[in-house]
C-alpha positions in Angstrom: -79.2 -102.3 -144.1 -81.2 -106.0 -144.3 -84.4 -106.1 -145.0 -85.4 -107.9 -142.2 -85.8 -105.3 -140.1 -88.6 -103.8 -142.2 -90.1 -107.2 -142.2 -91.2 -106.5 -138.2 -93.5 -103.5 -139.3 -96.9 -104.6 -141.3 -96.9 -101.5 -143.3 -93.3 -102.7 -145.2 -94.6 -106.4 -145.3 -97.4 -104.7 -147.2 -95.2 -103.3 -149.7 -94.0 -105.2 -152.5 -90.6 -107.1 -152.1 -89.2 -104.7 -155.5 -90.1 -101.2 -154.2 -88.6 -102.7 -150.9 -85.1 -103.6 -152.4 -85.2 -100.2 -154.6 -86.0 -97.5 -151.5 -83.2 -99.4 -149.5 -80.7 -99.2 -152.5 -81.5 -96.0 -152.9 -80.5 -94.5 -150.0 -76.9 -93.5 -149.9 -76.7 -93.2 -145.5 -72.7 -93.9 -145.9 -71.7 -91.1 -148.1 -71.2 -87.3 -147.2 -75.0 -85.8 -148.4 -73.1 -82.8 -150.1 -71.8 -85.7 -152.5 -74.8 -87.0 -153.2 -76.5 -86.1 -157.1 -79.9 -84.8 -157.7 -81.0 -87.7 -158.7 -79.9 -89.3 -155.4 -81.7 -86.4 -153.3 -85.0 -87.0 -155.0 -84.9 -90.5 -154.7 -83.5 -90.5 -150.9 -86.3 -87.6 -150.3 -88.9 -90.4 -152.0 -88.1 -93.1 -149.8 -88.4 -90.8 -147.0 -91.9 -89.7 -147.8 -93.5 -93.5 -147.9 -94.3 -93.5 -144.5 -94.4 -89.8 -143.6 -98.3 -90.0 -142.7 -97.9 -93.4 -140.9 -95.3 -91.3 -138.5 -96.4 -87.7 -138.3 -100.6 -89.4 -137.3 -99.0 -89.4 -133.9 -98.8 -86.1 -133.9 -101.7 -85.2 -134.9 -103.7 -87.3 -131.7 -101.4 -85.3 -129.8 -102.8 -82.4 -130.7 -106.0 -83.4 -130.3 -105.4 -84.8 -126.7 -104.0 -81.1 -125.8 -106.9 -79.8 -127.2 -109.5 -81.6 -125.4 -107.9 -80.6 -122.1 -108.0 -77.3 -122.9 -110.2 -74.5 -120.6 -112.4 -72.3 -122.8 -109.8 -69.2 -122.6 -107.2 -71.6 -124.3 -109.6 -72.5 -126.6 -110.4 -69.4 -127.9 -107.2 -68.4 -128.3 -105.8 -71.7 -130.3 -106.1 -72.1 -134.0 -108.2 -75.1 -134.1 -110.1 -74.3 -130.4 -113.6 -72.2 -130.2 -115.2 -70.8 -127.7 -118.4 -68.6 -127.4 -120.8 -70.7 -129.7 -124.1 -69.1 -130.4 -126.6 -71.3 -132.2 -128.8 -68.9 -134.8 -130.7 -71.5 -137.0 -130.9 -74.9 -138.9 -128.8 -73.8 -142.7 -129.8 -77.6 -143.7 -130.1 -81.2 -143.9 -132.6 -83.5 -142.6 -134.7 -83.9 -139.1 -132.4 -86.6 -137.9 -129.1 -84.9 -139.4 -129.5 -81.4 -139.6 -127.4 -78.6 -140.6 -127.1 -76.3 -138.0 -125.3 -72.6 -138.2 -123.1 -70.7 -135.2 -121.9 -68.0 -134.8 -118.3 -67.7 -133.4 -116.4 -64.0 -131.6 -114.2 -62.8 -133.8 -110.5 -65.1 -133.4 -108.4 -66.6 -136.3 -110.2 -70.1 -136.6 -107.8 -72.8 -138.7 -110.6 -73.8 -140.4 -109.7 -76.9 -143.3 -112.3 -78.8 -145.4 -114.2 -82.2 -143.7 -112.8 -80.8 -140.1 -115.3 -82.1 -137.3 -116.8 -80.0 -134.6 -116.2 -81.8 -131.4 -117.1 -80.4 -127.9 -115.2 -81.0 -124.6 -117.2 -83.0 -122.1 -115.2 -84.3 -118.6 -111.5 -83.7 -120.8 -112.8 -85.7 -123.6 -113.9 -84.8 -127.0 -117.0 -85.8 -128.2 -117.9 -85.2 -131.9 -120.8 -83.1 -132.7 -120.8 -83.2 -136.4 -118.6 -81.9 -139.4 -118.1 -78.7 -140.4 -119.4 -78.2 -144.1 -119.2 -74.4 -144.5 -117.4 -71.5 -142.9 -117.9 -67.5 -143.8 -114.8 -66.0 -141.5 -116.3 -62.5 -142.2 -120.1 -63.3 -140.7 -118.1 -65.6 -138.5 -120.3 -68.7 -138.7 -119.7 -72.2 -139.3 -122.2 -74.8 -140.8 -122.0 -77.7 -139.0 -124.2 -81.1 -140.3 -124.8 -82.8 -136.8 -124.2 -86.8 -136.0 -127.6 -88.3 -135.9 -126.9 -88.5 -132.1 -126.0 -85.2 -131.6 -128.5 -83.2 -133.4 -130.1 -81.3 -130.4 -126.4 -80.8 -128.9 -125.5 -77.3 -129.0 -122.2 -76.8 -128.2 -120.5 -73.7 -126.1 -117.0 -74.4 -127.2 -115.2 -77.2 -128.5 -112.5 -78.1 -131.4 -112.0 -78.2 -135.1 -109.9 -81.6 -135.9 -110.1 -84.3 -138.5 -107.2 -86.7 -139.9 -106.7 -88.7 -143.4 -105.6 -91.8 -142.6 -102.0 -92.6 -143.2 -103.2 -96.0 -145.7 -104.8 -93.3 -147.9 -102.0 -91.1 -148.7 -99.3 -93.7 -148.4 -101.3 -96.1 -151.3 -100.9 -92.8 -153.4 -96.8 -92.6 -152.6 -96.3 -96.1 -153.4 -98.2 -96.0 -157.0 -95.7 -92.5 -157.8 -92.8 -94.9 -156.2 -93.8 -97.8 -158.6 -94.1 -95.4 -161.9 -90.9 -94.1 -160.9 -89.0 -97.4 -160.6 -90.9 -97.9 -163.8 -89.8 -95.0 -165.9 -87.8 -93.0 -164.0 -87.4 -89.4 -162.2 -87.6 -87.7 -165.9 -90.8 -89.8 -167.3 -90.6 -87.7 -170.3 -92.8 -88.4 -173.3 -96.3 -87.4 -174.4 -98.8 -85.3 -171.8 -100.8 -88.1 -171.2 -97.8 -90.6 -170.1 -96.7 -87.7 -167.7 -98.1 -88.8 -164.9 -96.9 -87.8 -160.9 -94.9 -84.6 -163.1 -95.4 -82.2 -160.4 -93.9 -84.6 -157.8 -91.2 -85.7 -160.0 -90.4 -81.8 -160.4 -91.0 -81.0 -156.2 -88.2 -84.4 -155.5 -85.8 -82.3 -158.1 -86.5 -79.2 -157.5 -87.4 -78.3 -160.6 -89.6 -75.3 -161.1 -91.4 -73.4 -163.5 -91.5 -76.0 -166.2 -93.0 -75.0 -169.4 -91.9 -71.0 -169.1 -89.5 -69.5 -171.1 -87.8 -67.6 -168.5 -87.0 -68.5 -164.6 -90.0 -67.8 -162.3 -88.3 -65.0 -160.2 -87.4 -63.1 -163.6 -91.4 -63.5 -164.9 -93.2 -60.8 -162.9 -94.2 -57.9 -164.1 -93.7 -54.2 -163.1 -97.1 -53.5 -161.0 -98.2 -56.6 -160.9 -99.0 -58.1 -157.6 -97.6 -61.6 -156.3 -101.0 -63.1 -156.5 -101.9 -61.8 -159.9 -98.5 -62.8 -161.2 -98.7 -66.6 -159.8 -102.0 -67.0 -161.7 -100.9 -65.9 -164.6 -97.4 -68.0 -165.1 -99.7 -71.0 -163.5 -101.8 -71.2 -166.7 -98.2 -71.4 -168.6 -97.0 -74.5 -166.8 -96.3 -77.8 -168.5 -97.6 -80.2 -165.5 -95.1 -78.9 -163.1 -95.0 -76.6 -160.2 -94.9 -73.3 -159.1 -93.3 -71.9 -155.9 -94.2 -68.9 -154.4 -92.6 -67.6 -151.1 -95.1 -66.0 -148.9 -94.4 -63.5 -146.4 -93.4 -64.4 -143.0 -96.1 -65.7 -140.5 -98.7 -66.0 -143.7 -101.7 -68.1 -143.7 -101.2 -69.9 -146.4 -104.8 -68.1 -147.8 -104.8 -66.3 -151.6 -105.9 -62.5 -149.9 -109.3 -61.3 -150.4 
């Protein structure tokens, strides 16, 4: 593969000419994957991953664009769409950027941290404010209002924010660079073991730092959750999978 064809896009020209040469190198597109080593996979995964944000933003817009056109019934029926706001009282803030509390009808709300509150006016979304607190068993949501929005008091809307692909993609290319640098292993004191838990994720390595496999460490009784914390504390910088049931929320139960 040449390089000039990366040169086109001004996320690659960004990119040192090094990690450039390495990620293409690295990538072994001509032989049978079932060949590859594990130190092939992780660094094929890696080069993969450098401009996973810069793609998958488009999907996120989309989202938002189908959930701006969205009727109140499909709102309040869609993970990230409310519907049936109920303004109680200000939770907060100042005079021009208050903090104002709502209460929502019971629905599962994907509710993440810094999501903005934005209503639907004429198809489009207009932002209200972000969303700074969330109790899903009073079923309110704290919501610090735009200056220009402070006496807007929303009947439905969305929940949607983004983190810019730049962001996440300067962290990839430092844990690129280290690895050029030192390799997938990196061992050596805890202080020099930086990016350890992605180094461990790209090789599947899990578990590091107990003394017996994860699936042979819980205990008789002892609940999934209960058991995760505990072999979590025993970890040496590494990672910890844990297979959820099917259709879970991805929320430690309550």
């Amino acid at each position: 593969m040449h390089l000039g064809c990366f040169n086109k896009c001004a996320f690659y020209r960004a990119c040192p000419v090094n990690l450039l040469g390495w990620l293409v190198a690295s990538r072994p597109w001509f032989r049978d994957e079932r060949s590859w080593g594990e130190d092939e996979h992780a660094r094929a995964l890696l080069a993969n991953l450098i401009d996973f944000e810069r793609r998958e933003e488009k999907v996120s817009f989309w989202e938002k664009f189908a959930l701006q056109g969205m009727e109140p019934e499909s709102l309040a029926v869609a993970g990230k769409g409310v519907a049936g706001l109920e303004f109680i009282d200000r939770a907060g803030g100042t005079d021009r950027a208050p903090i104002h509390r709502y209460r929502y009808p019971s629905q599962e709300l994907d509710v993440r941290s810094h999501d903005d509150l934005y209503t639907v006016v004429d198809r489009r979304g207009e932002k209200v404010g972000q969303v700074v607190s969330c109790d899903p068993h009073q079923h309110t949501l704290d919501v610090k209002k735009l200056v220009r929005a402070a006496s807007v008091h929303p009947e439905h809307g969305f929940l949607w924010n983004i983190v810019k692909a730049p962001t996440i993609t300067a962290a990839r290319l430092e844990f690129a660079h280290d690895v050029i640098g030192r390799g997938f292993m990196a061992e050596g004191p805890s202080s020099h073991r930086r990016f350890r838990a992605a180094r461990d994720i790209l090789q599947r390595i899990a578990g590091r730092g107990l003394s017996d496999p994860p699936s042979a460490q819980r205990l008789p009784d002892e609940s999934t959750l209960d058991s995760a914390i505990r072999m979590t504390r025993g970890l040496d910088g590494g990672v910890l999978p844990v297979q959820g049931p099917p259709d879970c929320t991805h929320r430690a139960p309550i």
